[in-house]
C-alpha positions in Angstrom: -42.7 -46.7 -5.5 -42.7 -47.7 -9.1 -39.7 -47.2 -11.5 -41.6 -44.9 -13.2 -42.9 -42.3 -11.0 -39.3 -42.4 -9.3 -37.7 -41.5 -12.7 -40.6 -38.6 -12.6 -39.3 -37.4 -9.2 -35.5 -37.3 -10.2 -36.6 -35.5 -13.7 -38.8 -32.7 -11.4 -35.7 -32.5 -8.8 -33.5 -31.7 -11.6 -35.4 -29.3 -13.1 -35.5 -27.9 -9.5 -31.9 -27.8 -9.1 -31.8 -26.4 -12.4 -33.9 -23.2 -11.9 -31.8 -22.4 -9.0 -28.4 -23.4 -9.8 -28.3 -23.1 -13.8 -26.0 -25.6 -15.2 -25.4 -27.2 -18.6 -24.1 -30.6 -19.8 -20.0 -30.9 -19.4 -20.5 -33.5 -22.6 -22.8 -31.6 -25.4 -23.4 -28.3 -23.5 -27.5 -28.9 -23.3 -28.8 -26.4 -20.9 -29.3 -27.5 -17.6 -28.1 -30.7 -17.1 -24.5 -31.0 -15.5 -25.1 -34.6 -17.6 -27.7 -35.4 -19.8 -28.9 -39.0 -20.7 -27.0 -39.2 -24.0 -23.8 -38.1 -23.2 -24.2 -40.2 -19.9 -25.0 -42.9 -22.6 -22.3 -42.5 -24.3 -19.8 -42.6 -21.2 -21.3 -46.7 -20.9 -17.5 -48.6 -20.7 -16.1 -50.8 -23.6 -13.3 -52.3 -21.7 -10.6 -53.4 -24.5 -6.6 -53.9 -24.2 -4.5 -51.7 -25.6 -0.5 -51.4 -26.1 2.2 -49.4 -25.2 5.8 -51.1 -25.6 4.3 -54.0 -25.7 3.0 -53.3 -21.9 -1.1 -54.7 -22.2 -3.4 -52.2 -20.6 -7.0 -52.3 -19.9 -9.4 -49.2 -21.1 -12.4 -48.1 -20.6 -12.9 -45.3 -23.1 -11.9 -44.4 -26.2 -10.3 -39.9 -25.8 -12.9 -38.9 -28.3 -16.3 -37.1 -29.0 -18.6 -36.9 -25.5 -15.6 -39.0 -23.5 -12.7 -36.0 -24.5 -15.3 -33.2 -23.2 -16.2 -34.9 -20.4 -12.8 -35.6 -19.1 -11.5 -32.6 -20.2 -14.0 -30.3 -18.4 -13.5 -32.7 -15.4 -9.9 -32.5 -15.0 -9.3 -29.2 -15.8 -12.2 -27.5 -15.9 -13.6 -28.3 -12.4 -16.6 -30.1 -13.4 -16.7 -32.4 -10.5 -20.1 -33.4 -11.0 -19.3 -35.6 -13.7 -17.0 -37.8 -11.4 -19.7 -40.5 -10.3 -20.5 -40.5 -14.1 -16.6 -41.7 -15.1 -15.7 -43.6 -12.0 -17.8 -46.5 -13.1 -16.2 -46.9 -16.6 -12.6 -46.6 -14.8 -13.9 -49.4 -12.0 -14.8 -51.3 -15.4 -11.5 -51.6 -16.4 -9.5 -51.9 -13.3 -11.9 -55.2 -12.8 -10.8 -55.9 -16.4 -6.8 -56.0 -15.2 -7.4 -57.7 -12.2 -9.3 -60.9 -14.1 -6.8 -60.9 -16.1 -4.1 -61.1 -13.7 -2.8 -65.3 -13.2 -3.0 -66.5 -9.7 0.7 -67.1 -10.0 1.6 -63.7 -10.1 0.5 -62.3 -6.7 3.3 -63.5 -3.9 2.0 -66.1 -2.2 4.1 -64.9 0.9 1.4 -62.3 2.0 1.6 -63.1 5.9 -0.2 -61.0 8.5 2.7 -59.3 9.9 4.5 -58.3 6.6 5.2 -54.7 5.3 2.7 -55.4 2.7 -0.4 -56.8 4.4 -0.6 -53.4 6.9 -1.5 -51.5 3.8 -5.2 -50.8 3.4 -6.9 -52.1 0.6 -10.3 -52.5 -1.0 -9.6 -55.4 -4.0 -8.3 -58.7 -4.2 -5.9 -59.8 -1.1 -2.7 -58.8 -1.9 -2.9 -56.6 -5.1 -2.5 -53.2 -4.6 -4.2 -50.3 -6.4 -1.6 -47.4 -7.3 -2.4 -44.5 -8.8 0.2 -42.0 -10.3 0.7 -38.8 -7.8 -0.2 -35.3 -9.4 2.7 -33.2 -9.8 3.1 -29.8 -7.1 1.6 -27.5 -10.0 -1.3 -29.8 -10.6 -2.3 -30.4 -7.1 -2.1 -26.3 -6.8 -4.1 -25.5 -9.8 -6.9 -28.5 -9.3 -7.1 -29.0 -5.6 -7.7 -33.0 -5.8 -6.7 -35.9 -7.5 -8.6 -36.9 -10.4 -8.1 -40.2 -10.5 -8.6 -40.9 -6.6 -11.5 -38.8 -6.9 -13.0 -41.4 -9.3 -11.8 -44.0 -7.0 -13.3 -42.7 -4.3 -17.0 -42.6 -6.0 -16.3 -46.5 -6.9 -16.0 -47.6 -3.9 -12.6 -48.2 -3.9 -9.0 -46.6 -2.9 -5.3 -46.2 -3.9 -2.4 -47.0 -1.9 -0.2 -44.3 -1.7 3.0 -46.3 -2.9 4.8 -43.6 -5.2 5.8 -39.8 -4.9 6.8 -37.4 -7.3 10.6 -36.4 -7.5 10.1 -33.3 -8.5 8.2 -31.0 -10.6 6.9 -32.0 -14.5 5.7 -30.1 -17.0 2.4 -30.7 -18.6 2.4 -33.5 -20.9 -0.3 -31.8 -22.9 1.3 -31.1 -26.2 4.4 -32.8 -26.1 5.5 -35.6 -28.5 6.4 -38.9 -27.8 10.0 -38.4 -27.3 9.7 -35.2 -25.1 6.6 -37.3 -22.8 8.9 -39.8 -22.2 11.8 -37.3 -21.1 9.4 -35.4 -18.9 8.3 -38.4 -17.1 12.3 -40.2 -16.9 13.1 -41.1 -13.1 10.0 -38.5 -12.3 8.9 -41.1 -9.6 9.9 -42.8 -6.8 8.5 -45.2 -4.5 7.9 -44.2 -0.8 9.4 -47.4 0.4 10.8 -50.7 -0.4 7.7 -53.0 -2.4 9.2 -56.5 -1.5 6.0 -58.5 -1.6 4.1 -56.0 -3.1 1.5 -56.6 -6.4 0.2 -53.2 -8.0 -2.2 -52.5 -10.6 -1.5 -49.1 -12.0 -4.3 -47.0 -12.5 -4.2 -43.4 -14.4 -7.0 -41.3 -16.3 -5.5 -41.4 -19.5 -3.1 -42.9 -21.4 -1.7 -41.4 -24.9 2.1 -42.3 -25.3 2.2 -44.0 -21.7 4.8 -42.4 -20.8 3.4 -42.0 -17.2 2.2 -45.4 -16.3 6.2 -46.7 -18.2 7.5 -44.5 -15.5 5.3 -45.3 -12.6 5.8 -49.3 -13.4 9.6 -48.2 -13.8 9.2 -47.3 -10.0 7.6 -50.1 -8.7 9.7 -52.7 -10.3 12.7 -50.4 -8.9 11.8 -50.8 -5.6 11.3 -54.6 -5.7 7.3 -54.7 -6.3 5.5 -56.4 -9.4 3.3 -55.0 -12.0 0.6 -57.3 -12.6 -1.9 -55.0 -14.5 -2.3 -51.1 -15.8 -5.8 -49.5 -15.8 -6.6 -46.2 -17.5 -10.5 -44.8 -17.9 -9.3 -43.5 -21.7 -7.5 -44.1 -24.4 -6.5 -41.7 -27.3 -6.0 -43.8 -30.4 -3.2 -43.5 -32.3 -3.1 -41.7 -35.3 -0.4 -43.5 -37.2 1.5 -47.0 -35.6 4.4 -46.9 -33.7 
């Protein structure tokens, strides 16, 4: 089968799908399309570092334009279907944090029968991929994990290191100051991390007051940090 007539058999499916399950585009709103070619253009990763507190993290998106609607309408708006769509940009940049992580920082004491090796994992012996756990209210109002979700469509998986210590507020809204008070000594990890090398991975990071906490955690509990992912960013407006 040719390239093109296949692209002519995914158009006429659509199109199918479309007359009997009307949908439109979670990015631009174009009539049925749950994602149309631009806005799935315009979800194509530029990995680049960012900073918060001097902690380097690797991102995939910029919180703007078709990325913002996308996400938004994904997280909280139950648009699903746009999760194989943002898993790859997220995948893009939690490769980006693991090339950049030196050989001397994963232990080099990883032996079969340690705590650490029993742990299932789908990256780079002995790094871990972490993902911050949705609060009670979230889990409640969404029904899944976002980010999870997106690892799951990428072919890869989070180890379930941390847990929530209680209920949070949304952080939607807040300031710097009050993020960073929501999220104080919110987590905690499940068990001691001797041995243990995490990348962090979240959807977005504004203030990062989440992943701060979440690294807060894992260094608390005697694991190392050796890289933060996120799939957006949202610029600041005005420096630190």
């Amino acid at each position: 089968m040719t390239r093109r007539l296949r692209d002519q058999l995914t158009r006429a499916s659509l199109d199918a799908w479309a007359v009997a399950l009307p949908t439109e585009c979670s990015g631009c709103g174009r009539a049925d399309r749950a994602l149309c070619a631009a806005c799935r253009r315009a979800l194509q990763p530029d990995v680049h570092p960012v900073t918060r507190d001097d902690v380097l993290i690797w991102s995939a998106l910029t919180y703007e334009g078709v990325a913002r609607q996308v996400i938004a309408a994904y997280k909280d708006g139950g648009r699903t279907d746009a999760a194989a769509a943002l898993a790859m940009p997220l995948r893009a940049a939690i490769v980006a944090a693991l090339a950049a992580v030196p050989s001397s920082a994963v232990p080099s004491s990883m032996r079969p029968d340690s705590a650490a090796s029993r742990v299932p994992r789908l990256i780079d012996p002995g790094v871990y991929l972490v993902t911050v756990p949705s609060s009670r209210s979230a889990w409640r109002l969404r029904g899944y994990h976002p980010v999870d979700t997106l690892l799951h469509r990428a072919g890869l998986r989070a180890t379930p290191l941390l847990a929530q210590r209680g209920d949070t507020v949304d952080q939607v809204g807040l300031g710097r100051a009050a993020r960073a008070a929501n999220k104080s000594r919110s987590l905690l990890a499940r068990h001691p991390l001797d041995g243990f090398a995490v990348i962090l991975v979240d959807d977005i990071v504004t203030t990062g007051a989440t992943l701060l906490e979440a690294r807060r955690a894992v260094f608390a509990a005697g694991g190392t940090v050796v890289g933060l992912a996120t799939l957006a960013e949202t610029r600041r407006l005005l420096p630190r």
